[in-house]
C-alpha positions, 0 to 999 in steps of 0.5 A: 500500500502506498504511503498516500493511501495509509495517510488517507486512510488516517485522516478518513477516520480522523474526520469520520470520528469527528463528524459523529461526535459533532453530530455533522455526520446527520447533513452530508452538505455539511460534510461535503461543504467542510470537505471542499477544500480537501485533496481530490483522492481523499474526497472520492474515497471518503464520500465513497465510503460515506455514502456507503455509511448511509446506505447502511444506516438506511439514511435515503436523504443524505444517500440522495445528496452524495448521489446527487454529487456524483459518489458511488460505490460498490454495494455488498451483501452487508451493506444491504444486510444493514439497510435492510436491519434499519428499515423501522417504518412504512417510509421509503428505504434505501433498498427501495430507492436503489432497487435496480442496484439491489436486484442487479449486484452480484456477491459471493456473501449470502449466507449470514446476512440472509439469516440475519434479515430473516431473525430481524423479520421475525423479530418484531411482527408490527415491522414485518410490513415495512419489510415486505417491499425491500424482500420483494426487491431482494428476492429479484437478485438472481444470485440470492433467489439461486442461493436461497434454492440451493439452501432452500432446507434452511428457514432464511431460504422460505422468506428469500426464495422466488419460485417464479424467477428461480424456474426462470433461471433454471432454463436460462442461467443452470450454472447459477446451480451449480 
């Protein structure tokens, strides 16, 4: 790793602690204001690592703000695993605004964070429903509805299983089944 890769990583955390003590960390404007005059490399990779924070944290209007700036990042079984864990009422979601991102990602990581999803969906019965909309999306994932079918003994497997898609899938991707 390079010496400039070490020291942004060190100041990422630096400033991260200090937008979560200070409270900024709930306006990423402020973030991305008090960031403006920071070298180009450190600014992509900690809004990128930002935005993945809010992703996670289910927080849809500061995710709207970073995307609107133009940051991305990867998404990850973990990261929808978290949003999926902080979805607490009927309002719009991160897994719902980026739905298309959540049906089309490809990870190789399905197994605990589906059991994890499945406990907190059984864990209160009054959220279930501002549930369901973000397991509809997630059970279009071609690779979790082929995981979930390879698996289909274990109890994550019934909430995440789409039959329909999986019939599909068997006739026009098999080595998903493999």
């Amino acid at each position: 790793m390079s010496d400039r890769l070490h020291e942004i990583i060190g100041q990422i955390g630096v400033f991260h602690n200090e937008f979560i003590a200070n409270g900024k960390i709930k306006d990423a404007d402020i973030i991305l204001d008090e960031l403006s005059t920071q070298e180009e490399d450190l600014q992509e990779h900690y809004f990128k690592l930002l935005l993945q924070y809010y992703f996670q944290q289910n927080d849809i209007e500061n995710v709207k703000k970073l995307l609107l700036a133009g940051y991305k990042f990867e998404l990850r079984m973990e990261d929808i695993q978290e949003a999926f864990c902080n979805i607490k009422s009927g309002k719009e979601n991160v897994i719902e605004f980026l739905d298309e991102s959540v049906v089309f990602f490809k990870d190789t990581n399905f197994e605990k964070p589906l059991e994890v999803m499945y406990k907190y969906y059984n864990s209160n019965e009054e959220n279930k429903v501002n549930l369901e909309h973000a397991i509809s999306i997630i059970q279009k994932n071609r690779y979790i509805c082929a995981f979930a079918y390879k698996n289909r003994t274990r109890d994550f497997a019934k909430l995440f299983l789409n039959e329909e898609l999986c019939e599909s899938l068997k006739r026009d991707l098999p080595y998903l089944f493999n």
